[in-house]
C-alpha positions as CSV (number, residue, x, y, z in Angstrom):
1,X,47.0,-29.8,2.4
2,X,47.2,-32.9,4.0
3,X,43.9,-34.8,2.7
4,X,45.5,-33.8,-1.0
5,X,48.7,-35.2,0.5
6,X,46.6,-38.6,1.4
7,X,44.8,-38.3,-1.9
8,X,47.9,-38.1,-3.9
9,X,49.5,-41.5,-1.6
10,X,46.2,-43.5,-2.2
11,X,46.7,-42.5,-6.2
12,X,49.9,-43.5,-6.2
13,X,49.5,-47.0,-4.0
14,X,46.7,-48.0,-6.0
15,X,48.7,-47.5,-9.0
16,X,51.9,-49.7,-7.8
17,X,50.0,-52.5,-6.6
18,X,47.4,-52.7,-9.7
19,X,51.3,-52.8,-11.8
20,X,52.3,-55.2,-9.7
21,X,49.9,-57.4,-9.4
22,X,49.8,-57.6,-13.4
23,X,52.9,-59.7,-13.0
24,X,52.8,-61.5,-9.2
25,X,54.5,-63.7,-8.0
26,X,57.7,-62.2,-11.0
27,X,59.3,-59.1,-9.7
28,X,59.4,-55.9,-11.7
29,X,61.5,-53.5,-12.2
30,X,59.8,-50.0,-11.6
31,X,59.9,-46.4,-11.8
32,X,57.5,-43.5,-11.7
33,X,55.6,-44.3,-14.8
34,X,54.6,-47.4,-12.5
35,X,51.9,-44.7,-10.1
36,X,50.6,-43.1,-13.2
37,X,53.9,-40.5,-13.0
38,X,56.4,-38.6,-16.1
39,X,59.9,-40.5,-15.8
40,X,62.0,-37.4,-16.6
41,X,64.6,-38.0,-14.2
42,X,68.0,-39.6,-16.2
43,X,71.6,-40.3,-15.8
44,X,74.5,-39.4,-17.3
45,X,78.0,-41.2,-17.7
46,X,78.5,-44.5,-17.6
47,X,78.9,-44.1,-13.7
48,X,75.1,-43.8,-13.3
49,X,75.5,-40.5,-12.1
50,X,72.3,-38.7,-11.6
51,X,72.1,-36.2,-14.6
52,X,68.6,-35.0,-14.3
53,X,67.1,-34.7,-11.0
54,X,64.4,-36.4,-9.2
55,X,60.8,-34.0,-9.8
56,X,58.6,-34.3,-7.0
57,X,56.2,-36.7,-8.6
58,X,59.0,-39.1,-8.6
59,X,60.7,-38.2,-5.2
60,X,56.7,-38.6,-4.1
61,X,56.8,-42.2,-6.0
62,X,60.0,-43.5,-4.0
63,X,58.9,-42.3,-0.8
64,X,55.4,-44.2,-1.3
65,X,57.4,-47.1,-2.0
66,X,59.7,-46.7,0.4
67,X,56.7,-47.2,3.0
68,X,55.6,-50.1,1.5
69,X,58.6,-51.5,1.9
70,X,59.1,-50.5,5.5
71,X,55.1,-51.7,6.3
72,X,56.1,-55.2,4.4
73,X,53.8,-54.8,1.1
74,X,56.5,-54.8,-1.3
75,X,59.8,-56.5,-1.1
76,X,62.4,-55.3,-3.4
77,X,66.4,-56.5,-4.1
78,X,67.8,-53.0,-5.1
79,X,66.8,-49.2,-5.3
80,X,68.2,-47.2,-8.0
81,X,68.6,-43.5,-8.5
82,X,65.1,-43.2,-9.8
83,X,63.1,-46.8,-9.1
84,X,63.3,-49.8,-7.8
85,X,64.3,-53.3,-8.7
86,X,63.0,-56.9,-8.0
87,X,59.5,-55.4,-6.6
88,X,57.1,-57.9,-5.8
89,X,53.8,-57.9,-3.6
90,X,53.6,-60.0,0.1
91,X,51.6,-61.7,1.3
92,X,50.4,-59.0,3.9
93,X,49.2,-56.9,0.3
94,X,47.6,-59.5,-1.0
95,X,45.5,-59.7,1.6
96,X,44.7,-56.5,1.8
97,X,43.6,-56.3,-1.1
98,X,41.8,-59.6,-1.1
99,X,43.4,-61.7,-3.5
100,X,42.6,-64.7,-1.8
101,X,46.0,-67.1,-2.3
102,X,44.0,-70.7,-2.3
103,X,47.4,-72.1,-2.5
104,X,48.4,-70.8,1.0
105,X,44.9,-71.8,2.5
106,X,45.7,-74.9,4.9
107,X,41.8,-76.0,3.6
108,X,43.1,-76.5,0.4
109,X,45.1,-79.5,1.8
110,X,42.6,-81.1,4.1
111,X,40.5,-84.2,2.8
């Protein structure tokens, strides 16, 4: 149970970051669809009120990126019902996994 638990996380991680890293350094908007997950949660009303609830894929999907946020891979500007908004990689992800910023390299700017 809990390797398939760890198996569905790294799924899901890989997925975010490899969507995320399509558009760094712009910050997405993202929902489940982002780890390779159905979106079949919706609202109703103009209040946003949830109308559909979350399934567990995508109650899985905000906890994963919950984490992220929480271990400083992501940085995000707003959570919604079903996603999240403003997501962007760090610094700390890109170096995980090894996108090399020359940018940030202080050799860059040596003569």
């Amino acid at each position: 149970m809990v390797d398939q638990q760890i198996h569905k996380f790294d799924t899901a991680v890989v997925s975010i970051f490899d969507h995320l890293l399509k558009s760094f350094p712009e910050p997405l908007s993202i929902q489940a669809d982002s780890a390779g997950y159905e979106v079949v949660s919706k609202t109703s009303g103009d209040w946003g009120a949830p109308g559909i609830d979350l399934s567990s894929d995508e109650q899985h999907f905000m906890a994963c990126v919950r984490w992220l946020q929480q271990e400083a891979y992501v940085r995000y500007s707003g959570e919604s019902f079903n996603g999240f908004d403003g997501v962007v990689l760090t610094r700390k992800s890109m170096d995980l996994i090894g996108m090399k910023l020359q940018c940030l390299d202080p050799e860059t700017y040596r003569d």
